[in-house]
PDB file of the backbone (N, CA, C, O) and the ligand in Angstrom, with CONECT records:
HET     ZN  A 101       1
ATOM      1  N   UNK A   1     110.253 198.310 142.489  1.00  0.00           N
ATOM      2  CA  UNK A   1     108.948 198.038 143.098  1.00  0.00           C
ATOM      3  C   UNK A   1     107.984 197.504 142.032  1.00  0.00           C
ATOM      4  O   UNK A   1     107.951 198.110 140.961  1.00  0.00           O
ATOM      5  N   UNK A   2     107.146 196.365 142.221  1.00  0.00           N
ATOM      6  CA  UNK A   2     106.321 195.982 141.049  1.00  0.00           C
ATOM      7  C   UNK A   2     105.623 197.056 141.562  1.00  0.00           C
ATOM      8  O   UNK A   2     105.872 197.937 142.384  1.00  0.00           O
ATOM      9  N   UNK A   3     103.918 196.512 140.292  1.00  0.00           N
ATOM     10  CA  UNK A   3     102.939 197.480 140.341  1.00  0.00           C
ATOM     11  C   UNK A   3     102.168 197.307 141.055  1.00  0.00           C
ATOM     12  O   UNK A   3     101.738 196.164 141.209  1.00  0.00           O
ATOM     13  N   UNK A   4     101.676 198.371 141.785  1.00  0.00           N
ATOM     14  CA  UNK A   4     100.502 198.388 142.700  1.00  0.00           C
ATOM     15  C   UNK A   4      99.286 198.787 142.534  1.00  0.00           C
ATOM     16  O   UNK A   4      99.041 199.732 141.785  1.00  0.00           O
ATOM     17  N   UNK A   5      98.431 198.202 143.132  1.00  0.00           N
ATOM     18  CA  UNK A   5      97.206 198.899 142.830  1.00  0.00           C
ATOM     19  C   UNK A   5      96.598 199.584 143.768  1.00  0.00           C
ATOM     20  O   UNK A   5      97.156 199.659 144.863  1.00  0.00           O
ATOM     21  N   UNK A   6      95.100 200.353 143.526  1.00  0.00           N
ATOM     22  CA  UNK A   6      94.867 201.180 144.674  1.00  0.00           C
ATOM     23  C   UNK A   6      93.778 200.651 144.862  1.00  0.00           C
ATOM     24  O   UNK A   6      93.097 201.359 145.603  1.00  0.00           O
ATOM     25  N   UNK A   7      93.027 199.305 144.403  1.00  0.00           N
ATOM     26  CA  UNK A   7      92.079 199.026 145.285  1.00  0.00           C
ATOM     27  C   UNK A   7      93.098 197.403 145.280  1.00  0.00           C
ATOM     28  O   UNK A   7      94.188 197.156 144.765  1.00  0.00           O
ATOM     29  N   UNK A   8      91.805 196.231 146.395  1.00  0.00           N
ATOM     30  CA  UNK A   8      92.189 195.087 146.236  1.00  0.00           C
ATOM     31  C   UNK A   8      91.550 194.657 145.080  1.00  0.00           C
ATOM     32  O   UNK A   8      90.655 195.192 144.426  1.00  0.00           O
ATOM     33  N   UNK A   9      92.319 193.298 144.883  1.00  0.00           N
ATOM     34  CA  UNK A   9      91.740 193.055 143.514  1.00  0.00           C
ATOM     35  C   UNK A   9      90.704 191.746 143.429  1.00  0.00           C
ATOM     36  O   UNK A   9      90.328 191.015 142.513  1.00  0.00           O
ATOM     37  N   UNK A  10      90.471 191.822 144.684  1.00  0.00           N
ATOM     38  CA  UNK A  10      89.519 190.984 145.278  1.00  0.00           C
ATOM     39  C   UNK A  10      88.451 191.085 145.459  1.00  0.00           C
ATOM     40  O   UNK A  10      87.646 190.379 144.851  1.00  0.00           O
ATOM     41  N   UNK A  11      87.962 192.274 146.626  1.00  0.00           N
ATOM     42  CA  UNK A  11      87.142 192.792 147.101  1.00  0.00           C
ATOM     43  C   UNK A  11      86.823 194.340 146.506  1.00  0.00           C
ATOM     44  O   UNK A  11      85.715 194.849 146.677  1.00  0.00           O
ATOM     45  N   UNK A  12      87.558 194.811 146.021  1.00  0.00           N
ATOM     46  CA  UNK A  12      87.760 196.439 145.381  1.00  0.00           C
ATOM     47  C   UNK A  12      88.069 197.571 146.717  1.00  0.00           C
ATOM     48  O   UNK A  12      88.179 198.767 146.448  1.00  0.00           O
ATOM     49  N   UNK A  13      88.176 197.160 147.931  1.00  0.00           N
ATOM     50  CA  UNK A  13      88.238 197.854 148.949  1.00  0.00           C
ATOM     51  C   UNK A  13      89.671 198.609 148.377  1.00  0.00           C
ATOM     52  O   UNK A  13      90.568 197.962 147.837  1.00  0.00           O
ATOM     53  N   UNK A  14      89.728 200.122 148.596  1.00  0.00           N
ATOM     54  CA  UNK A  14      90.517 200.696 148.275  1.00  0.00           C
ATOM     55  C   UNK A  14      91.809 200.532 149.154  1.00  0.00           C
ATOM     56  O   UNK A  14      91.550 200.863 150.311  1.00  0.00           O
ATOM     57  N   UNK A  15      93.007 200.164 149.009  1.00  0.00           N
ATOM     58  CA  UNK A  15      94.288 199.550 149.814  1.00  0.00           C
ATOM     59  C   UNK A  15      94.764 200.541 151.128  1.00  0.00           C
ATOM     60  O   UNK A  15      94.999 200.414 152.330  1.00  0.00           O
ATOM     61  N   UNK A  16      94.748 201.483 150.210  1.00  0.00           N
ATOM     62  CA  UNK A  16      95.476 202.744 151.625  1.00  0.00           C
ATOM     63  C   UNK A  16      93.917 202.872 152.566  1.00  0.00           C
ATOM     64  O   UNK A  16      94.146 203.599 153.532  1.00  0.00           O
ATOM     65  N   UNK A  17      92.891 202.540 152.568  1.00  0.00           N
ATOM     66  CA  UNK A  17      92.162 202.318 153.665  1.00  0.00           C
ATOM     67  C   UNK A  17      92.132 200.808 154.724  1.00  0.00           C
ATOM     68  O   UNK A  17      91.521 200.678 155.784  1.00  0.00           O
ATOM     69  N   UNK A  18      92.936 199.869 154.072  1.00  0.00           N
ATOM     70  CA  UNK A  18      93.113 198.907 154.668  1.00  0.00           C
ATOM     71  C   UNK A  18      94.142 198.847 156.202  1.00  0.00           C
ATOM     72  O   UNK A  18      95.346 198.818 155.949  1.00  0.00           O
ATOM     73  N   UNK A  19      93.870 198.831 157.336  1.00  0.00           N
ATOM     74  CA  UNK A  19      94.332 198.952 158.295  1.00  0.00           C
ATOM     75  C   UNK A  19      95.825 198.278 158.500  1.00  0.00           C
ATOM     76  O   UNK A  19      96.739 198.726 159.193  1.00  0.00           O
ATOM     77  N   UNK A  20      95.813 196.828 157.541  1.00  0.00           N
ATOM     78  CA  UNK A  20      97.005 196.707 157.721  1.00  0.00           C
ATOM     79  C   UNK A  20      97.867 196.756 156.917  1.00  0.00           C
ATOM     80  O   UNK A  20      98.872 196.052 157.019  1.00  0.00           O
ATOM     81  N   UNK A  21      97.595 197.948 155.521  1.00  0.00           N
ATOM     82  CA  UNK A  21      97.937 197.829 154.756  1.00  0.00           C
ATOM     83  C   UNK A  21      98.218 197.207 153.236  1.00  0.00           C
ATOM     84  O   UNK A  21      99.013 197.600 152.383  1.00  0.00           O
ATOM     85  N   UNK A  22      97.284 196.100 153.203  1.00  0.00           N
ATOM     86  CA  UNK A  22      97.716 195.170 152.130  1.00  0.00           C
ATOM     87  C   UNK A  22      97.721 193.829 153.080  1.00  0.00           C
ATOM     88  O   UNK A  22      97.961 193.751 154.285  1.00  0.00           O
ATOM     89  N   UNK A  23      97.346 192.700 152.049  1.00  0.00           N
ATOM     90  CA  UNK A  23      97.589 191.466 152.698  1.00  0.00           C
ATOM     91  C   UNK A  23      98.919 190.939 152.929  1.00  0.00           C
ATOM     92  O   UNK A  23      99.790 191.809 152.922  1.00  0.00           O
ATOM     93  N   UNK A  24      99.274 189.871 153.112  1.00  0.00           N
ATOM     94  CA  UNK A  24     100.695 189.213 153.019  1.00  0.00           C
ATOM     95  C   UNK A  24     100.800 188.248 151.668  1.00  0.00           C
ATOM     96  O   UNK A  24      99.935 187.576 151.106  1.00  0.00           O
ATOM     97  N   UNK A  25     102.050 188.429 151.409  1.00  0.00           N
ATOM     98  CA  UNK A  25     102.506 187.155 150.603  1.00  0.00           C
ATOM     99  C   UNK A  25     103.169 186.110 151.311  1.00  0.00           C
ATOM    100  O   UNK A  25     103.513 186.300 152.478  1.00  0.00           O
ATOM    101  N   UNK A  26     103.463 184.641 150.526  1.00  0.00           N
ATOM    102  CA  UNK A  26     103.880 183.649 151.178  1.00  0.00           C
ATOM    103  C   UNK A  26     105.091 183.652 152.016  1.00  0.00           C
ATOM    104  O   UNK A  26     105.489 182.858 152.869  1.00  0.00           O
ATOM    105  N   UNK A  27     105.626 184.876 151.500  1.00  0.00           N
ATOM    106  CA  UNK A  27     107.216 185.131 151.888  1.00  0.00           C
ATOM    107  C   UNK A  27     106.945 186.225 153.099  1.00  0.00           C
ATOM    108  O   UNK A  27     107.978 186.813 153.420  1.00  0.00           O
ATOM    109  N   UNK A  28     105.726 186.629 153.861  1.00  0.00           N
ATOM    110  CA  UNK A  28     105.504 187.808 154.500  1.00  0.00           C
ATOM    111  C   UNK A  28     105.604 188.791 154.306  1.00  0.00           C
ATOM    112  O   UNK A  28     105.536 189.556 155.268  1.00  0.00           O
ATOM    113  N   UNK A  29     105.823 189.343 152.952  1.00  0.00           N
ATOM    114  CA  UNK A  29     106.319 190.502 152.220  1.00  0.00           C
ATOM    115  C   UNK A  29     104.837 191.313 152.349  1.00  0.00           C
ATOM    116  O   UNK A  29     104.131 190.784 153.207  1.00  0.00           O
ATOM    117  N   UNK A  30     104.382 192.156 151.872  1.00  0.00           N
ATOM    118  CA  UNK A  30     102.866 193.041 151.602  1.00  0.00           C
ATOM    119  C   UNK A  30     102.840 192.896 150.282  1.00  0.00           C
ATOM    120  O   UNK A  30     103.646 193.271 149.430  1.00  0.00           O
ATOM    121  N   UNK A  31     101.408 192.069 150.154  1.00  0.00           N
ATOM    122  CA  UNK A  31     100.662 192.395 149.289  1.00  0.00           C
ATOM    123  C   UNK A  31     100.218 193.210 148.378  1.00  0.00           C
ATOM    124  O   UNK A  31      99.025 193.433 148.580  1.00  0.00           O
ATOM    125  N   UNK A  32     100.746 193.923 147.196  1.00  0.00           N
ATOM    126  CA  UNK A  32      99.969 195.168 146.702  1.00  0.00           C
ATOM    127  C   UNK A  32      98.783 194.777 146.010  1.00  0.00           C
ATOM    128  O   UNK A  32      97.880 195.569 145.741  1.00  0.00           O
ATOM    129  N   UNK A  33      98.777 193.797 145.775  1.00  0.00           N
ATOM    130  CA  UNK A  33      97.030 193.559 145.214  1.00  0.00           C
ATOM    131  C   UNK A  33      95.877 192.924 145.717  1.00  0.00           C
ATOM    132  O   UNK A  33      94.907 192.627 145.020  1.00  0.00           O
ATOM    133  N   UNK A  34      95.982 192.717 146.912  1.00  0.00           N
ATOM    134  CA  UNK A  34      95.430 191.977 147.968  1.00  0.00           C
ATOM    135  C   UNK A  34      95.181 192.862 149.529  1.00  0.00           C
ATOM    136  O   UNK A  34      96.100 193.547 149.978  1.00  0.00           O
ATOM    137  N   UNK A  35      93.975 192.756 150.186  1.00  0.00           N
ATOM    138  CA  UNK A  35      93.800 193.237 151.110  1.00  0.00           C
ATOM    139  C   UNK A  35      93.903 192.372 152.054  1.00  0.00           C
ATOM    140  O   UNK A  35      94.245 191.244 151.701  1.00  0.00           O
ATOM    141  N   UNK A  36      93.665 192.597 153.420  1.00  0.00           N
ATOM    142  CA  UNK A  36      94.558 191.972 154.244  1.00  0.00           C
ATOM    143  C   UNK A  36      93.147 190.848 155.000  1.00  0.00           C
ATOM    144  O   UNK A  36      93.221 189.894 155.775  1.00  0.00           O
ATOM    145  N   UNK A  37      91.956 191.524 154.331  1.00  0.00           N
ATOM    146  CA  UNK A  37      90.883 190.791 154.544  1.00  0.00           C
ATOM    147  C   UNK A  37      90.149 189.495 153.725  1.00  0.00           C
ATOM    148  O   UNK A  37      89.207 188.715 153.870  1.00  0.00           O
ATOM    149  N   UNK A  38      91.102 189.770 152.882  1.00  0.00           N
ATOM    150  CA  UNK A  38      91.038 188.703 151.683  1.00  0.00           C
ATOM    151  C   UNK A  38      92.193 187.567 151.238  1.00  0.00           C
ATOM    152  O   UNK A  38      92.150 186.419 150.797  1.00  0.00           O
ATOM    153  N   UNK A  39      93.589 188.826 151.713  1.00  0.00           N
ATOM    154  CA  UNK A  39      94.890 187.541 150.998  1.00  0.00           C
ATOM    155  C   UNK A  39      95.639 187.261 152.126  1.00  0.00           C
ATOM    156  O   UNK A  39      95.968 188.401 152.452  1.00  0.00           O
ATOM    157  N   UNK A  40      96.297 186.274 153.217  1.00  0.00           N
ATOM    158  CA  UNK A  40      96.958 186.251 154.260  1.00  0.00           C
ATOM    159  C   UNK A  40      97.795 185.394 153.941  1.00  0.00           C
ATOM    160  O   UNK A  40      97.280 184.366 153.501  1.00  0.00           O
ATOM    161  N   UNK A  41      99.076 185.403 153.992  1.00  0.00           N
ATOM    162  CA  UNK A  41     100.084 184.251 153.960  1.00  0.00           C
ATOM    163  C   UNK A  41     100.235 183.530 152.480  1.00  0.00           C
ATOM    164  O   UNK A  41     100.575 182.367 152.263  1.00  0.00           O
ATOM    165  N   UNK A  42      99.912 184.471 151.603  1.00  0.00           N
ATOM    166  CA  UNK A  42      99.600 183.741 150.252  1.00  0.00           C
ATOM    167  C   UNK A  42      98.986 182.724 150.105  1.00  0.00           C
ATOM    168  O   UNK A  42      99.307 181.752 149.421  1.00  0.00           O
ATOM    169  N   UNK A  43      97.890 182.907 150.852  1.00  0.00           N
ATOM    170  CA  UNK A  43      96.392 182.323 150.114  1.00  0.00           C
ATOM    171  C   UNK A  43      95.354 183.073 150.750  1.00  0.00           C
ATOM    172  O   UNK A  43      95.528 183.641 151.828  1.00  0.00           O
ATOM    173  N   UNK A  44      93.865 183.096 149.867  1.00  0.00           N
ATOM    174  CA  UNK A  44      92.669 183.503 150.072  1.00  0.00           C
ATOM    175  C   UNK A  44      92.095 182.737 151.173  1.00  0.00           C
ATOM    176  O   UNK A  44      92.010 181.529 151.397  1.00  0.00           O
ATOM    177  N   UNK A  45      91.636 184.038 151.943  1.00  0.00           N
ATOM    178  CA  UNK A  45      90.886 183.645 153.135  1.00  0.00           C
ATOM    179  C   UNK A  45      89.523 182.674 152.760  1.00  0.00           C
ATOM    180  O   UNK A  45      89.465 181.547 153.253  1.00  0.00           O
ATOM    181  N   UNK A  46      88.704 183.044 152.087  1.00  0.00           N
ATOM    182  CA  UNK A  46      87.630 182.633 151.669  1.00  0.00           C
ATOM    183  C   UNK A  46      88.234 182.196 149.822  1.00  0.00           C
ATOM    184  O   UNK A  46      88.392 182.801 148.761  1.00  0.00           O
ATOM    185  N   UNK A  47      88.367 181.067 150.249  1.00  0.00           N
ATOM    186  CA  UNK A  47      89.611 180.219 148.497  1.00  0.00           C
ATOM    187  C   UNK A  47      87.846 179.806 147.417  1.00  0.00           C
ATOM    188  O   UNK A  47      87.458 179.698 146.254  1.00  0.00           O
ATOM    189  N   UNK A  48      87.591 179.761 148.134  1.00  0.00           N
ATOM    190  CA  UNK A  48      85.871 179.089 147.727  1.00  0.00           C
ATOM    191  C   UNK A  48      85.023 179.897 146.768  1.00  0.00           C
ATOM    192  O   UNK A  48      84.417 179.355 145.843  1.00  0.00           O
ATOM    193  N   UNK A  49      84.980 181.465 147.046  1.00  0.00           N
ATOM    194  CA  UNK A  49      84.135 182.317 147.404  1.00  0.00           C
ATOM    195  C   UNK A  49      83.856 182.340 145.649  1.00  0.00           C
ATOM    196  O   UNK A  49      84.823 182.139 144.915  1.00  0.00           O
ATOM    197  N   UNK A  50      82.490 182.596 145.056  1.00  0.00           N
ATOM    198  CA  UNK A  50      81.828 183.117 143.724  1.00  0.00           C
ATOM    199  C   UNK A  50      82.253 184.361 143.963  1.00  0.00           C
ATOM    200  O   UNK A  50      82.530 184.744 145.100  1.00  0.00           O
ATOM    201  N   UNK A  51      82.314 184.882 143.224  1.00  0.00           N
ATOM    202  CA  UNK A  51      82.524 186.405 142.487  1.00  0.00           C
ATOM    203  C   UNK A  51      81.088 186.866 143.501  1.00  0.00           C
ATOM    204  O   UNK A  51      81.240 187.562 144.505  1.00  0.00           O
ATOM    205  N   UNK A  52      79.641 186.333 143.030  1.00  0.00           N
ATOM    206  CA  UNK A  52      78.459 186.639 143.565  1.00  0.00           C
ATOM    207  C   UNK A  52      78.429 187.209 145.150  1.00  0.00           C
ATOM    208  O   UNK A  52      78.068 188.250 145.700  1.00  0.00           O
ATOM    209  N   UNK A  53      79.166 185.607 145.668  1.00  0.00           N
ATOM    210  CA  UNK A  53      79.590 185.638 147.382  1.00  0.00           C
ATOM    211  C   UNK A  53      80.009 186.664 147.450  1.00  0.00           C
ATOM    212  O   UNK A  53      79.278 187.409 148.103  1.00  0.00           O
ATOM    213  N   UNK A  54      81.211 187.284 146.940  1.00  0.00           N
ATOM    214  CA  UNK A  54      81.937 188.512 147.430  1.00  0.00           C
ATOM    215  C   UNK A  54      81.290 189.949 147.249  1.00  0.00           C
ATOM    216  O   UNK A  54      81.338 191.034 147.830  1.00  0.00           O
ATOM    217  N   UNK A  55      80.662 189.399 146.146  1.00  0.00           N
ATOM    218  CA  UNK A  55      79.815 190.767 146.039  1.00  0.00           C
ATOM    219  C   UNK A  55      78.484 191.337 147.430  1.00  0.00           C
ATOM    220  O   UNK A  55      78.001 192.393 147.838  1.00  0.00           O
ATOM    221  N   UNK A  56      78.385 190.011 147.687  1.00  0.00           N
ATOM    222  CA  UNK A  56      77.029 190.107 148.215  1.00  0.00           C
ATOM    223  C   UNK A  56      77.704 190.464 150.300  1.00  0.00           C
ATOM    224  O   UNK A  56      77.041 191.134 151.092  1.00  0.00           O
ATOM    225  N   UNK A  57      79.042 189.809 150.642  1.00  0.00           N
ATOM    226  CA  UNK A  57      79.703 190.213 151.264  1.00  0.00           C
ATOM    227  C   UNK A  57      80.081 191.772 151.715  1.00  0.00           C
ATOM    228  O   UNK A  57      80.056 192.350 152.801  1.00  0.00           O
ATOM    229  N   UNK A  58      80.519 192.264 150.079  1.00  0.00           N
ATOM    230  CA  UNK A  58      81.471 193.486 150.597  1.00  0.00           C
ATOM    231  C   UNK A  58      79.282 193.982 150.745  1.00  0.00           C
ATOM    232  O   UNK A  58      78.495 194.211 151.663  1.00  0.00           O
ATOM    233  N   UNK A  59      79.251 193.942 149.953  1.00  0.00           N
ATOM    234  CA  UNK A  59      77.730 194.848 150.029  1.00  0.00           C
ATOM    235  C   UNK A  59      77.296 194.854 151.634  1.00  0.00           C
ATOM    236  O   UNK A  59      76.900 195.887 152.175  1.00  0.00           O
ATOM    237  N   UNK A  60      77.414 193.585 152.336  1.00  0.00           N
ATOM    238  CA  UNK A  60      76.995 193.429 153.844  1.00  0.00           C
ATOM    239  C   UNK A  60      77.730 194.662 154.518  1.00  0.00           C
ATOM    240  O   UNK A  60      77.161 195.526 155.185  1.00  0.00           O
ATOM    241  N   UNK A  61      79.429 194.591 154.164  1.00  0.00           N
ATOM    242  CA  UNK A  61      80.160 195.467 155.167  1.00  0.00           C
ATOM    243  C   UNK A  61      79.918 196.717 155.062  1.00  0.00           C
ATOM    244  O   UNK A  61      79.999 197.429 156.063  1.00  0.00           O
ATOM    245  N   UNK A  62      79.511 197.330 153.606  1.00  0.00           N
ATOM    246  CA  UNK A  62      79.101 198.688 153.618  1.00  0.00           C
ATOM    247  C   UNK A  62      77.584 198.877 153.991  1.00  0.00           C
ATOM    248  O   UNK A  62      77.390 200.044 154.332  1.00  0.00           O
ATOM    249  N   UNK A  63      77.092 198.544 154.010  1.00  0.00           N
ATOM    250  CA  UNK A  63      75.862 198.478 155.256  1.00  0.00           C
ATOM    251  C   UNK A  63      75.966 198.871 156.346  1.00  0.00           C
ATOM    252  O   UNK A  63      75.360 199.841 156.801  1.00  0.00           O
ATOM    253  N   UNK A  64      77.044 197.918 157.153  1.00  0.00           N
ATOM    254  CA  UNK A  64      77.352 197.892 158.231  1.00  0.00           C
ATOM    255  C   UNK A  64      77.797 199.152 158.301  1.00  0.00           C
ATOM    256  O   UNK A  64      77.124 199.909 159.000  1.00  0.00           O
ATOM    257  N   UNK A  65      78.770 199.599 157.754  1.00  0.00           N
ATOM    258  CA  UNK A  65      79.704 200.594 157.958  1.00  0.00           C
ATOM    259  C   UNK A  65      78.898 202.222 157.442  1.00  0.00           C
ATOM    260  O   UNK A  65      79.376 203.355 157.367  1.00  0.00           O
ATOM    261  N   UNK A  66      77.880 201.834 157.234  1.00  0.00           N
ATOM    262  CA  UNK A  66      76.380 202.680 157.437  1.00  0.00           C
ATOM    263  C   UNK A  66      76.326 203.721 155.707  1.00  0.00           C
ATOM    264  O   UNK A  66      75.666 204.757 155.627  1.00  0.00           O
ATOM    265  N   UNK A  67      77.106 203.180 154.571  1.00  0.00           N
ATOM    266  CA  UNK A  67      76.651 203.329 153.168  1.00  0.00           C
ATOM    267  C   UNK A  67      74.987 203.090 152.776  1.00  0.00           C
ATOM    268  O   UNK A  67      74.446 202.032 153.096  1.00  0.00           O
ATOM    269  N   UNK A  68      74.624 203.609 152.430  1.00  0.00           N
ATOM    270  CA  UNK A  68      72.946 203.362 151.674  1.00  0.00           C
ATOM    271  C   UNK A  68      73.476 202.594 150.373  1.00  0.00           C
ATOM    272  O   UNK A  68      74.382 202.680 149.544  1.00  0.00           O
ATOM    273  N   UNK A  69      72.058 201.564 150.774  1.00  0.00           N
ATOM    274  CA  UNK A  69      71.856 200.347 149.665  1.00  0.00           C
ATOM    275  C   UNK A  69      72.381 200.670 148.060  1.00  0.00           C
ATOM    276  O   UNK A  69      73.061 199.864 147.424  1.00  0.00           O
ATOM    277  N   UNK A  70      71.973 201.893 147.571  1.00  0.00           N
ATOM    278  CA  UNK A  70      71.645 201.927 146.267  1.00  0.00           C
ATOM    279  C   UNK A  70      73.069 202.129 146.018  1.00  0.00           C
ATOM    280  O   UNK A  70      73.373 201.879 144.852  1.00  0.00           O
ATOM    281  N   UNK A  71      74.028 202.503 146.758  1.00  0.00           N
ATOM    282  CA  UNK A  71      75.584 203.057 146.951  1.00  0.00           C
ATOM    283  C   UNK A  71      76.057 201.850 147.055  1.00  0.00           C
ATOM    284  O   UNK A  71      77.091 201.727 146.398  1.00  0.00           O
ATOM    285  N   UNK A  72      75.750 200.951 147.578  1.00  0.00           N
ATOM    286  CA  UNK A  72      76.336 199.515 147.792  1.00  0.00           C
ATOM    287  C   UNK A  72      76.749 198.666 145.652  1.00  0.00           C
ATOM    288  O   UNK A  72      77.389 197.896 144.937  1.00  0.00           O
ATOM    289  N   UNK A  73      75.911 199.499 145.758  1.00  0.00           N
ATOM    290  CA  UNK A  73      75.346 197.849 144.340  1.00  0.00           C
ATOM    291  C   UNK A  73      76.140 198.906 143.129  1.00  0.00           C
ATOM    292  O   UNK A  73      76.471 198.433 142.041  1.00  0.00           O
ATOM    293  N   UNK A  74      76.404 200.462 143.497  1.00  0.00           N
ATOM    294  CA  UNK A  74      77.573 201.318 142.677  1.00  0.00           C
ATOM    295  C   UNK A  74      78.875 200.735 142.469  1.00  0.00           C
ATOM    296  O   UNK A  74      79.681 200.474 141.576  1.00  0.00           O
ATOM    297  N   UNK A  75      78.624 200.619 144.254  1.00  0.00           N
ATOM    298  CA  UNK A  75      80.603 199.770 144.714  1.00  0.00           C
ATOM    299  C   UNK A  75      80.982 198.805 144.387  1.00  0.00           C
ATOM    300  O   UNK A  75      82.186 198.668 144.171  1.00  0.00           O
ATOM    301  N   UNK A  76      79.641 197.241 144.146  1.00  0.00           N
ATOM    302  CA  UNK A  76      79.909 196.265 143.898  1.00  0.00           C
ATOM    303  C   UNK A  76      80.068 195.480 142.597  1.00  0.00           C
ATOM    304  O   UNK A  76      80.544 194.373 142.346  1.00  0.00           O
ATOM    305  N   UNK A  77      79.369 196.667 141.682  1.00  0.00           N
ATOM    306  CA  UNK A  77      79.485 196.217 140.464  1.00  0.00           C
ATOM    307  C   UNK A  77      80.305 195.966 139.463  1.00  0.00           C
ATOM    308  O   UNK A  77      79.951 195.466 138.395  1.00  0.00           O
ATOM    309  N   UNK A  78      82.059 196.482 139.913  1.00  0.00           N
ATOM    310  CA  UNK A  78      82.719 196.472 139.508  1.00  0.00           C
ATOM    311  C   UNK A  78      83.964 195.347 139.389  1.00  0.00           C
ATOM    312  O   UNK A  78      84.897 195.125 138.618  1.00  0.00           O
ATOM    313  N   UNK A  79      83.227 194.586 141.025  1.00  0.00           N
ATOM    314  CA  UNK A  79      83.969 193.569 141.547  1.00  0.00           C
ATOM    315  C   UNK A  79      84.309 192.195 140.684  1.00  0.00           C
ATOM    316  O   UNK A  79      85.118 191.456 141.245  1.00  0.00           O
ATOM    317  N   UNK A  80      83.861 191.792 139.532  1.00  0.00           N
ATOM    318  CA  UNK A  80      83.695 191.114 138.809  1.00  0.00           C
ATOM    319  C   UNK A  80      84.986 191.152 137.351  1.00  0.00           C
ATOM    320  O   UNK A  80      85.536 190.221 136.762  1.00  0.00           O
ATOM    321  N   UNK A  81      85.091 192.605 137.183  1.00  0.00           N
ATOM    322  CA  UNK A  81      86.387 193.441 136.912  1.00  0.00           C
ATOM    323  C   UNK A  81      87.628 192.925 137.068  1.00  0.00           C
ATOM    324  O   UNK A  81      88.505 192.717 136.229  1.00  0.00           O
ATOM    325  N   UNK A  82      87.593 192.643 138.869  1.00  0.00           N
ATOM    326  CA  UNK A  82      89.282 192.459 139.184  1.00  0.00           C
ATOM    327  C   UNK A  82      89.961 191.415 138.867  1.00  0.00           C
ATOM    328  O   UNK A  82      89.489 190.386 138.385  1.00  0.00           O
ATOM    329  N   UNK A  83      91.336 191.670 139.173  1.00  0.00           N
ATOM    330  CA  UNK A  83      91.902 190.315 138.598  1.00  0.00           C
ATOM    331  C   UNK A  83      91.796 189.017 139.198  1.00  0.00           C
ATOM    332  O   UNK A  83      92.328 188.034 138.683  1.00  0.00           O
ATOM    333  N   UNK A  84      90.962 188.954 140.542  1.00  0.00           N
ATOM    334  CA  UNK A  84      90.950 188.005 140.719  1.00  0.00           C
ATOM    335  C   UNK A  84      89.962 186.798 140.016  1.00  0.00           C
ATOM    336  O   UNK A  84      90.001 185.570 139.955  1.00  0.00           O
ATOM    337  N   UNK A  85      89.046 187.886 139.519  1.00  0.00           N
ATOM    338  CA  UNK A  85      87.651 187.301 139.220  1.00  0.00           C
ATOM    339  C   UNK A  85      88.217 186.570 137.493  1.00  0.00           C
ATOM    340  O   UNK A  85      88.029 185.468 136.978  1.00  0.00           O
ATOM    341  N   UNK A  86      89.009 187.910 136.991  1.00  0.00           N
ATOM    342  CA  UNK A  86      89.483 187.823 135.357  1.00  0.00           C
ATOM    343  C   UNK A  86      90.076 186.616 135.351  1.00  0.00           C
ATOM    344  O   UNK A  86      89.874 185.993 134.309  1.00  0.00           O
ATOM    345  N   UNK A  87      91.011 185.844 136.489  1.00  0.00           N
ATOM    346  CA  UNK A  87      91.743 184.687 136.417  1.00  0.00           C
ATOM    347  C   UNK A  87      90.564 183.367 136.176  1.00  0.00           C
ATOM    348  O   UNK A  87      90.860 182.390 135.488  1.00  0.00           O
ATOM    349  N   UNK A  88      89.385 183.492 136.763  1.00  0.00           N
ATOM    350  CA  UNK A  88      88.651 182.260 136.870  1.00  0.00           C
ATOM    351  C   UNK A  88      87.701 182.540 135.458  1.00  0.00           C
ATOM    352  O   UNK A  88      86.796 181.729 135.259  1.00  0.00           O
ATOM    353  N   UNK A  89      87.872 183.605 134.527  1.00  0.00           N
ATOM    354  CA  UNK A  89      87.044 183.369 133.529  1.00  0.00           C
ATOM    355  C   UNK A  89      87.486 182.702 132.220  1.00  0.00           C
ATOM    356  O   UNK A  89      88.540 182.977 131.647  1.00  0.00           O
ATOM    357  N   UNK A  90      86.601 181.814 131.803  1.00  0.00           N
ATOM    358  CA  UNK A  90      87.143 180.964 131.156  1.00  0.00           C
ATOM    359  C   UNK A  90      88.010 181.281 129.479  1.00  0.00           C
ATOM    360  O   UNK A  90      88.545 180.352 128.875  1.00  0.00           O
TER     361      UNK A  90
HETATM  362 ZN    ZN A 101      90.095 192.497 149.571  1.00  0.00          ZN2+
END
């Protein structure tokens, strides 16, 4: 089994809360570093997105999902961290 992680490495959403488990790879296999809201079919849903965008995103959903603000910007600050972000730094 490669290595897995326990959040995505996208969004930081923690994996075993992801409903479908992990995203897909190109081969339909599961994702362990990818959530299923971010990686589908081996590629990024949002291929575009700033580090900023995503931040400012997940921050929307925990809102929604009724987290207080100051808890938001705890969760999001780390997002910059993952490997997805580490790949685009120069
Ligand atoms: Zn994600």
């Amino acid at each position: 089994m490669s290595t897995s992680h326990k959040k995505c490495q996208s969004c930081g959403m923690p994996l075993k809360r992801d409903a479908q488990g992990g995203g897909t790879n190109a081969d339909g296999s599961k994702s362990t570093t990818y959530c299923s809201h971010c990686y589908e079919r081996g590629k990024f849903l949002q291929p575009d997105i700033s580090v900023q965008g995503m931040q400012t995103i997940v921050r929307r959903k925990l809102v929604e999902f009724g987290m207080p603000g100051f808890l938001t910007g705890f969760f999001t600050k780390g997002i910059p961290r993952l490997e997805r972000w580490q790949q685009q730094a120069k």
